[in-house]
N, C-alpha and C positions, 0 to 999 in steps of 0.2 A: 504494500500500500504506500511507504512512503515512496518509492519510485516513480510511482502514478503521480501521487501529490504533489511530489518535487518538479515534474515532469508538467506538471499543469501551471503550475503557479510561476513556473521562472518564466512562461510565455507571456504571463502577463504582465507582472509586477517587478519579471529579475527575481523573488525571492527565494531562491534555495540553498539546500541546506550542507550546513560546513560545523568544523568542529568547532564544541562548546567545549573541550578542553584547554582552558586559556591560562598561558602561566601567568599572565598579567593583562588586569582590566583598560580593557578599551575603551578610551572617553570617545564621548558622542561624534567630538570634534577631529577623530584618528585621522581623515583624510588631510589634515592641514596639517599635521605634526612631522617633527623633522626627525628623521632617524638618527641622528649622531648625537643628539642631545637624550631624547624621550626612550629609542630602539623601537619603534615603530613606523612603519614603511609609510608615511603622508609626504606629501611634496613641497615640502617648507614652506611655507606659506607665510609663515611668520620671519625669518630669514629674507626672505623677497622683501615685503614690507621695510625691515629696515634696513635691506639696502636703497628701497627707493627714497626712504626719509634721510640716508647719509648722505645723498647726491639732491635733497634742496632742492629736485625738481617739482614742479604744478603738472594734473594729470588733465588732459582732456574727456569730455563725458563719450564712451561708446556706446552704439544702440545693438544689442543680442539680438535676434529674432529666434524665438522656441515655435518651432512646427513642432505642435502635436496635439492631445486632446483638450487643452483647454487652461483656464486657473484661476484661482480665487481672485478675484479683483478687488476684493476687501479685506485680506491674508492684512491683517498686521505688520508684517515684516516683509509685504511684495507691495502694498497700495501705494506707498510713495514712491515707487523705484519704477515706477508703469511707463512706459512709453507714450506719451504725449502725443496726437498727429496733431502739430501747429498751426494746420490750414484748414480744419475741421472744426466748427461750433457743435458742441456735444448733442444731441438728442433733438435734433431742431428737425428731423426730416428731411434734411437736407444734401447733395452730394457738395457739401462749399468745395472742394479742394477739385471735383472734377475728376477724380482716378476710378469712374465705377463702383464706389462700395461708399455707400451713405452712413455717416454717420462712423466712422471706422476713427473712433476716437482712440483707443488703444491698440488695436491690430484688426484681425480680419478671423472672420469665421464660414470657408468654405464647404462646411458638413450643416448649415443652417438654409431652411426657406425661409421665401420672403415672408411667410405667413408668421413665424416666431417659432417654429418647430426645428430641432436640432436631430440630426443623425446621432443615436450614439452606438447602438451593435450595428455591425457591419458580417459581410460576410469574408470570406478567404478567398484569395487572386485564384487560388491552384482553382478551387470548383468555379470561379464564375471562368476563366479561360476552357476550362477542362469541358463543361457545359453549353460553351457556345463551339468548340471544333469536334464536338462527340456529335452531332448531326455529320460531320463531314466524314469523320472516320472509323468510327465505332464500329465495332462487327462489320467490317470491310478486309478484303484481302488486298493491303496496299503492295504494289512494288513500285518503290522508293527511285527504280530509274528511268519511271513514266512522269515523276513528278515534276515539278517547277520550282526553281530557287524556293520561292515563298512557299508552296506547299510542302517543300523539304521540314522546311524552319519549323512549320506548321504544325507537322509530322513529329516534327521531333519534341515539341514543346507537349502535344500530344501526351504522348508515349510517359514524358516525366511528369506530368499534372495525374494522367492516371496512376504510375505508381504511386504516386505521394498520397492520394484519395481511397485507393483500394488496397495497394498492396502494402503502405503503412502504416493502418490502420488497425491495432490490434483489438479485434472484437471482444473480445475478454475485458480489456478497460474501458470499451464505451456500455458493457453490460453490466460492468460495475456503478458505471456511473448512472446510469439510465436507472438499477434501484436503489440507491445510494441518495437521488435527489430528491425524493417526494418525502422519505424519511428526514431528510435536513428541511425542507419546507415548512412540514407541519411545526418541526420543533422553531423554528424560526417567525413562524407566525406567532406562535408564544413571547416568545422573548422580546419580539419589538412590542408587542401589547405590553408587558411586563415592565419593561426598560422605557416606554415613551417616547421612543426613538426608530425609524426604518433601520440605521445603519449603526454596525455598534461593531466593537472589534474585542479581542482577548482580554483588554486591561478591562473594559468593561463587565465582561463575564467573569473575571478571577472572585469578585465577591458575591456575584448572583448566584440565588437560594430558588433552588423549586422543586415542585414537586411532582411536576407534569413529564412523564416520559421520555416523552418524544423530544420536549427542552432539553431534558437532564443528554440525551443524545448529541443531539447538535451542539449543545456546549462541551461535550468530552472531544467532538469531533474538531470543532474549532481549536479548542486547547490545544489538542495531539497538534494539529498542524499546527501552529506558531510555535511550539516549543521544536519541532522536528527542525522549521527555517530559522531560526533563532532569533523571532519577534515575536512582537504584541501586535503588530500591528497591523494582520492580515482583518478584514471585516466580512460580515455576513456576505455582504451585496459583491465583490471581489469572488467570492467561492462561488455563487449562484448565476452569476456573467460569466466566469471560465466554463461551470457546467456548460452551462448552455451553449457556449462557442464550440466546446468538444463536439456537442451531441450534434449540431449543426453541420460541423466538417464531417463526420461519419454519414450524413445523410447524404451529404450533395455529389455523393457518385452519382447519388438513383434519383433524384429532383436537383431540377436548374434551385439555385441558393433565391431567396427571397431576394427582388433588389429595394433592400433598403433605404439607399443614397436616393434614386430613382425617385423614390414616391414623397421623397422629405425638398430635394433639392430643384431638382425639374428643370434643370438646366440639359443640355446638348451635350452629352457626356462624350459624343465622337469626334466633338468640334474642338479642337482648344483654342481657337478664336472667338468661343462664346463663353466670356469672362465673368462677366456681369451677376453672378447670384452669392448668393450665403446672407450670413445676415450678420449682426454684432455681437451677436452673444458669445461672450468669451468662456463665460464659466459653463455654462450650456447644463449636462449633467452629470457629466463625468471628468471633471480637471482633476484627478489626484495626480496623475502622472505629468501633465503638465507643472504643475503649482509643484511638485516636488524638484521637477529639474530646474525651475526658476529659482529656487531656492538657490537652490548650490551654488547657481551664477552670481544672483545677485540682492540676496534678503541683506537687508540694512545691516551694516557692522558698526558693532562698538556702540550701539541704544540700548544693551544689554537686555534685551529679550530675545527668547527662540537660539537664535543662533545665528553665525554671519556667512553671507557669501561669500565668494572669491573676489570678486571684482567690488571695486570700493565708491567707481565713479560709470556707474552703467545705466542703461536703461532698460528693461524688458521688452517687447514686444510682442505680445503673442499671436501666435496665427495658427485658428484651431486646423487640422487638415487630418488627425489620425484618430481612427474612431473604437472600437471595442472592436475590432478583425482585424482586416487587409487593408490599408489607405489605398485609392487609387490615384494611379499616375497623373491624371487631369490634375487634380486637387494640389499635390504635390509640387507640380513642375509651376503653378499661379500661385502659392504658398511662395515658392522661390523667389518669384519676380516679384510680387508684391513688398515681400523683406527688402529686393534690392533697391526696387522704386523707392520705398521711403526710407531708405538710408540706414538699413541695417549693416554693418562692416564685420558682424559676425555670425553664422545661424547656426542652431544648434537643433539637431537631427536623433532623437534617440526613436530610431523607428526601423522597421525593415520589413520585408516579406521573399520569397525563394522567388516569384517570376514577375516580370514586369513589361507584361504586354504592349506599353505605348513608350517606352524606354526614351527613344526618341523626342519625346515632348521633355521628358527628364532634361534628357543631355542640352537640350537646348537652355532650358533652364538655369542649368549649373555655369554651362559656357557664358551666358549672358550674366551670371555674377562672376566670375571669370574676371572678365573682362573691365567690371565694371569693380574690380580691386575687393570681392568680399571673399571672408573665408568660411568654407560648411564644413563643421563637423562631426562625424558620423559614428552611430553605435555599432559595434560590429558584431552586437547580434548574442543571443544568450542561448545555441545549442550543442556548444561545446564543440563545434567544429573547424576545419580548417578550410578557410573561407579563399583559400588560393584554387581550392579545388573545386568548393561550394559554391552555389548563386547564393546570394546575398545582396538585395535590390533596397533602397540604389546606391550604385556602384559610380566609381567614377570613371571606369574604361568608358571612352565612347564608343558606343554601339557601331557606327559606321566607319570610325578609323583605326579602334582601339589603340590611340592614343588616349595618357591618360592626365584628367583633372589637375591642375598645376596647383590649386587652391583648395586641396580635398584633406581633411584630416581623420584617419580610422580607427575608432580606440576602443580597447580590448579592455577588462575588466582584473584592476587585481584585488591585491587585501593585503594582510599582515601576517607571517607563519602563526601566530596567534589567534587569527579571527578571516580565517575562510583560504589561507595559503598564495604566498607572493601572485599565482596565476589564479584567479579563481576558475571551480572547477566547472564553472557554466561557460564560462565565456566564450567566444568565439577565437580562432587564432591565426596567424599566415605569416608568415615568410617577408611574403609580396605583399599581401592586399591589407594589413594590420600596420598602421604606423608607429603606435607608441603603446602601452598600456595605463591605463592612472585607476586609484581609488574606486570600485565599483561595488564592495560588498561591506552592508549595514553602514550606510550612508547615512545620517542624520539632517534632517530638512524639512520645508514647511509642508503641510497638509491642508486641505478645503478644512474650512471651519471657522476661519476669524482668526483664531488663536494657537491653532493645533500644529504639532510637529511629531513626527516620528520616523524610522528609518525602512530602507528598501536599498533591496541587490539588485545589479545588473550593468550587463553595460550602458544600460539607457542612465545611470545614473555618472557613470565614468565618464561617459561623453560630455554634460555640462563642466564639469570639474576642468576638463583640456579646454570646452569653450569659455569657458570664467577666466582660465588663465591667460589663454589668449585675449579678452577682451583688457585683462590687466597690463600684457605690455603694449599692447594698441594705446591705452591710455596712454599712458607714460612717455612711449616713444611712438607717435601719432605718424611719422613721417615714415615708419616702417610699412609697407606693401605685405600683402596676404601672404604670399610666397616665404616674403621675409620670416612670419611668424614661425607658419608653419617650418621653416629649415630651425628656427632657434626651437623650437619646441623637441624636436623630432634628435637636432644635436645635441641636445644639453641633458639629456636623458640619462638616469644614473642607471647605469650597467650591471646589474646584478649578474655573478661569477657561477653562485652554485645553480645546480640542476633544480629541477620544481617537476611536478608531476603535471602530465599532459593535461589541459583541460579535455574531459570527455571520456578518460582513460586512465589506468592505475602506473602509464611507463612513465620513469624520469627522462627527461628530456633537458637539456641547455635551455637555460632562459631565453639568450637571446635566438635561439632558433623560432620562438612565438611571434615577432615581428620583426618590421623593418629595422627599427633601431634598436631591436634587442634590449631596450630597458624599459623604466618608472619616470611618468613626467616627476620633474622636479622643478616649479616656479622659480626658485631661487635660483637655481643653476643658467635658468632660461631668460629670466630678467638683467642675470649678469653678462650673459652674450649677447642681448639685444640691445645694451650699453654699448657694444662694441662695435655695433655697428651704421653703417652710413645706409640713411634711408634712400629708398626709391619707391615709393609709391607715387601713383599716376593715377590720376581718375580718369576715367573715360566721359566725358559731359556728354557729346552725341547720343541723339537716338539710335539703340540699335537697332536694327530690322525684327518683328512678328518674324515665328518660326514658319515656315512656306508650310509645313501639311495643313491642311484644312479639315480631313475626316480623316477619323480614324480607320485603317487598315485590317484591323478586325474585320470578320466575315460571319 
């Protein structure tokens, strides 16, 4: 069972499970801690700070853009740190600024209709692709050298959508879960009558008393899980979204997947010339996983509540684009350009899925922040694999030249040999396609609520920690170019010597065989090379050219 659990829970939240045997406690704040001082593996973060107060310089304010499901717009420790759009009058009905999206006083919300209704389960890329080419080849005797370039591709995307849907799908754990869920229901309908509350999580349960069955179940079941991932902080509504997404992808060999986006958004999903929809709603209904990666970028430092970001002089922007499934590429690839049009210089990406049908809309996307000097950086994904040899979307090879992303940063997930092991064992890893590793397991940061904070694994959580950092020497040293970062980010990486166990697998392995630069961001080490160096950033002020596809190529 815990395999199942683990196996469930890291898809959504990152949170699985690592040793509680700790010889020494881990403060909340472990990702910022300097190992020569404290002996736990954080990226000096405090070290950076005062070398930028020994050099007397003033920071410039950078704007982050977080693609993903959304965030507290009233978080205590995110409401003042919000991105502003300067040419927008708040809630007047109005498009004042003219860029298509009314009233986009903080960011943008692509998964919303105009009506006020928000996307939030979605379905999986594998079944919506796998469902619309299973009319073309399903129970058909293809031979492959009748075909045509595109229906080769076709064929072949084919062939991996259906394994993924049928052939890895173990019947056994969606029959588990299929009796597994009505039992956690009933007990759960309890508990929120009991508690006052729909959403309630372990620390909530640890003192709750009853006498009801089916409760006393679902609270043992809950507990088991959070003490197995080593939090408090998984919640009802978290377990009963996973269910449901599991049972959903076992269906959608034998039914096309609901289109959820479809009936909420009602935009021209084939067009990516037809811009114009979503709506404002930032928090919508599900920002946890937004509202936690904002955190780590940029919750107020030094107000002494909660706990502080990375970056000291930022702004947020959120642009919602990732729902409870598979984000789709449309969404994604206008999520991009909208961060660049209003002047985001850093996005922060903790998201992915194995196929990415309109790929193309992506790349053009990325190329167009490119160009236009921003740098995206990307989760590399929480299935313990080697993502040199795995799809892992999106990616920054372009699709038509496979040249690759000059502005792209890819980060792997670690920890502390104390609290989840230097590599953790979820993470994704490569050689090639993995740039650097930082901080990803029992991350402490803000939560939806007002006031609320607690912690979550994954590389979705690593990934803001590298964007935080980055936004900190962009402050500092403003003159440095995206490229520039990412080389000091990517250089300055402390090298870890000993062997670490394979993410995914019991073999030791050289650390730096996991990535490109074979180590641990270290801020300090990285703000001291980016002292060192002479900037060259360029803006691009021209307009660049709309991407020429018009429809999508789908069939």
């Amino acid at each position: 069972m815990k395999h199942l659990l683990s196996l469930l829970f890291v898809l959504l939240v990152g949170l699985t499970s690592f040793s509680q045997n700790s010889k020494i406690e881990i403060p909340k704040n472990w990702h910022t801690q300097n190992q020569d001082s404290t002996g736990i593996y954080g990226i000096s973060l405090d070290k950076a700070y005062g070398f930028i107060n020994s050099k007397k310089i003033k920071s410039k304010q950078v704007v982050v853009a977080v693609i993903d499901s959304g965030i507290d717009t009233l978080h205590e420790d995110l409401k003042s740190v919000l991105w502003t759009n300067p040419k927008e009058i708040p809630n007047n009905g109005i498009d004042d600024d003219k860029n298509g999206y009314i009233d986009d006083v903080h960011g943008w919300n692509f998964l919303g209709g105009k009506d006020g209704r928000n996307v939030k389960k979605d379905s999986y890329e594998a079944a919506r692709v796998f469902n619309k080419l299973k009319l073309k080849f399903d129970n058909l005797t293809v031979d492959e050298s009748k075909l045509s370039e595109t229906e080769k591709n076709e064929w072949t995307i084919f062939k991996k959508t259906k394994q993924r849907l049928v052939g890895d799908i173990n019947p056994d754990e969606i029959a588990f879960i299929k009796k597994l869920m009505p039992v956690f229901l009933k007990g759960d309908s309890v508990i929120t009558k009991d508690l006052g509350k729909k959403e309630y999580n372990c620390t909530d349960l640890d003192k709750y008393v009853t006498s009801n069955a089916d409760a006393k179940k679902t609270k043992m079941f809950l507990l088991q899980l959070c003490k197995g991932n080593g939090t408090d902080d998984i919640t009802n509504n978290q377990i009963i979204d996973e269910f449901d997404g599991q049972i959903r992808k076992s269906e959608s060999a034998e039914h096309a997947p609901e289109e959820y986006r479809k009936l909420i958004v009602q935009d021209d999903e084939s067009n990516i010339n037809d811009r114009n929809y979503g709506n404002n709603d930032l928090m919508a209904s599900n920002p946890f996983h937004g509202t936690h990666c904002a955190g780590i970028i940029a919750a107020v430092r030094n107000n002494k509540i909660g706990m502080d970001g990375i970056a000291d002089n930022v702004k947020i922007m959120m642009v919602r684009a990732v729902p409870d499934g598979d984000e789709h590429d449309k969404d994604i690839a206008l999520a991009i350009r909208y961060a660049v049009d209003n002047g985001a210089q850093v996005i922060s990406m903790s998201f992915g899925k194995e196929f990415s049908p309109e790929k193309q809309w992506v790349d053009d996307a990325v190329q167009y922040a490119e160009k236009k000097g921003v740098l995206l950086v990307h989760a590399a994904g929480n299935d313990g694999k080697n993502v040199d040899t795995t799809d892992n979307f999106p990616s920054p090879i372009y699709k038509n030249s496979n040249k690759k992303a000059t502005n792209w940063i890819t980060v792997g997930a670690s920890g502390d040999p104390s609290n989840g092991g230097i590599a953790a064992n979820f993470s994704n890893y490569g050689k090639k396609e993995v740039d650097i590793f930082a901080p990803g397991v029992q991350i402490y940061s803000t939560m939806p609520g007002g006031d609320k904070y607690g912690v979550a694994s994954g590389t979705s959580m690593a990934c803001p920690v590298v964007a935080g950092t980055a936004a900190l020497i962009m402050s500092y040293y403003p003159t440095l170019s995206a490229q520039q970062v990412k080389y000091v980010i990517e250089k300055s990486a402390q090298q870890i010597t000993e062997n670490v166990k394979q993410p995914g697998s019991d073999e030791n392995v050289p650390f730096n065989e996991l990535s490109k630069s074979g180590g641990l961001l270290n801020a300090y080490s990285a703000i001291q090379l980016a002292s060192s160096l002479k900037g060259e950033r360029k803006v691009v002020n021209e307009k660049l050219p709309k991407p020429t596809i018009k429809k999508s190529s789908k069939q």
